[in-house]
VMD Tcl script that draws the C-alpha trace (Angstrom):
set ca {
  {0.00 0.00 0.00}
  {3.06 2.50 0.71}
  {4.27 1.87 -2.79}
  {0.94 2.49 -4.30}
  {0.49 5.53 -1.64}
  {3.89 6.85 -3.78}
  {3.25 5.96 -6.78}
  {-0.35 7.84 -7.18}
  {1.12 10.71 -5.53}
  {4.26 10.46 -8.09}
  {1.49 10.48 -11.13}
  {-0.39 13.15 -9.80}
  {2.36 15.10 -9.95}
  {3.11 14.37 -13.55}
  {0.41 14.99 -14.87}
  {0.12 18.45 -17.05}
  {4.33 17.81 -16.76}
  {5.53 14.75 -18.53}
  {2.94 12.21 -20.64}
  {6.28 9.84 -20.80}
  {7.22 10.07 -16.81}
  {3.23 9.82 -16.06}
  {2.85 6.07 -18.00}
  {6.59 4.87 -16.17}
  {4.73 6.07 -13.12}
  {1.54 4.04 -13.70}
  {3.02 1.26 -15.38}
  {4.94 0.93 -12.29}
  {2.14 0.83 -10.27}
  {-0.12 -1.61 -12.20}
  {2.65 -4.10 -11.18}
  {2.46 -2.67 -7.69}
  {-1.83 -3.09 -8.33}
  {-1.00 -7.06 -9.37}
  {0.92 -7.88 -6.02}
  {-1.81 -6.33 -4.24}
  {-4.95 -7.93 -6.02}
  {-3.50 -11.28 -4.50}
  {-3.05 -10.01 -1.02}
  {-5.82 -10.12 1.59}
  {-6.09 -6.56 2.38}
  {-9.10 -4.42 2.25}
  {-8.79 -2.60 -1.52}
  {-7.44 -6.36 -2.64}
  {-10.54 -7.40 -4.46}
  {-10.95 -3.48 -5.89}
  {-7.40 -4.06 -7.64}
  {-8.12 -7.37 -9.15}
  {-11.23 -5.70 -11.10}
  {-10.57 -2.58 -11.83}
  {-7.70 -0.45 -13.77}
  {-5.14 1.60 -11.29}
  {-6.70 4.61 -12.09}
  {-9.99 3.57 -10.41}
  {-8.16 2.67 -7.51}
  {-6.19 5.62 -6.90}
  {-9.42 7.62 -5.51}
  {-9.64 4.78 -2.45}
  {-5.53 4.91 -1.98}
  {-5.42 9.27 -1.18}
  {-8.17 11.43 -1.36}
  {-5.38 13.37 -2.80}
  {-6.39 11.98 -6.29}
  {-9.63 13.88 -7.52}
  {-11.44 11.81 -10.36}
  {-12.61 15.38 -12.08}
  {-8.77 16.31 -12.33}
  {-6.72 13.46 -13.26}
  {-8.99 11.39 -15.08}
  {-8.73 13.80 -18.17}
  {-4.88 12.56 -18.36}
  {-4.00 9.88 -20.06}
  {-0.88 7.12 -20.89}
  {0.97 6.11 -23.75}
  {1.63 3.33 -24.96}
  {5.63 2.31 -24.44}
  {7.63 -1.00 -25.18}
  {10.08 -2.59 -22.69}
  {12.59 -0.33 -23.87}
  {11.30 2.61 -23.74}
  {10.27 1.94 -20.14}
  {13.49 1.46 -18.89}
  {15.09 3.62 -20.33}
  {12.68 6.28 -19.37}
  {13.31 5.01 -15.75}
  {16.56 5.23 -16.01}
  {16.19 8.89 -16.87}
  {13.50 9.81 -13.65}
  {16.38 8.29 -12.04}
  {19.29 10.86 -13.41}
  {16.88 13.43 -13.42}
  {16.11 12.93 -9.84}
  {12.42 13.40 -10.76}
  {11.13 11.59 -6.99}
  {12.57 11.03 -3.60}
  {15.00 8.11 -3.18}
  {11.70 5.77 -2.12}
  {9.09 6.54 -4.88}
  {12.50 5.89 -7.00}
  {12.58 2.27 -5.58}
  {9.29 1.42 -5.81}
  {9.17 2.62 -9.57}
  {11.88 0.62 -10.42}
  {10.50 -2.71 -8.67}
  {7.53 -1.94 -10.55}
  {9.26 -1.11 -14.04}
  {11.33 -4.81 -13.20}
  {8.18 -6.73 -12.74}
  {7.08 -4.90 -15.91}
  {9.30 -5.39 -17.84}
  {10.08 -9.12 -17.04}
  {7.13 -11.16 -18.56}
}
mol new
graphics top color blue
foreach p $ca { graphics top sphere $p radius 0.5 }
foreach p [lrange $ca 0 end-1] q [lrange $ca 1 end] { graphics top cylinder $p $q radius 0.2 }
display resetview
């Protein structure tokens, strides 16, 4: 839940900023949203049904449907997403923990 906490706040904050840092950020978490679905913690059965960005509302009240809903993702290959966390990481984009957690997240995306 602490990585998810970070990651919605981390995609809030991109969005009007970066398209490309906003879908690292919630590719990140959808493999974050995966570990969770088979967990037995309340929002576990929300995040094997719906999409991450229906369960950001229930992680902080900081995410307001009427705002962030009107951004979207991109679509990006393997590639792309790594190397585009590599660069969040050289830019310094996040704090040293929302940096983890991406790049667990960007692994396990990555690695199927």
């Amino acid at each position: 839940m602490d990585a998810l906490l970070l990651l919605t706040r981390a995609y809030i904050n991109m969005c009007g900023y970066s398209l490309g840092y906003r879908t690292i950020v919630y590719r990140a978490g959808e493999a974050w949203q995966e570990r969770l679905a088979w967990q037995d913690l309340p929002l576990s059965e929300i995040a094997r049904k719906e999409a991450l960005v229906n369960l950001m509302p229930y992680i902080t009240n900081e995410y307001d449907p009427e705002v962030y809903d009107e951004y979207d993702i991109s679509g990006m290959n393997d590639n792309e997403l790594l190397d585009g966390c590599e660069q969040v990481i050289i830019d310094k984009e996040f704090e040293d923990e929302t940096l983890e957690v991406l790049c667990w997240g960007i692994m396990k995306a990555t690695e199927k």
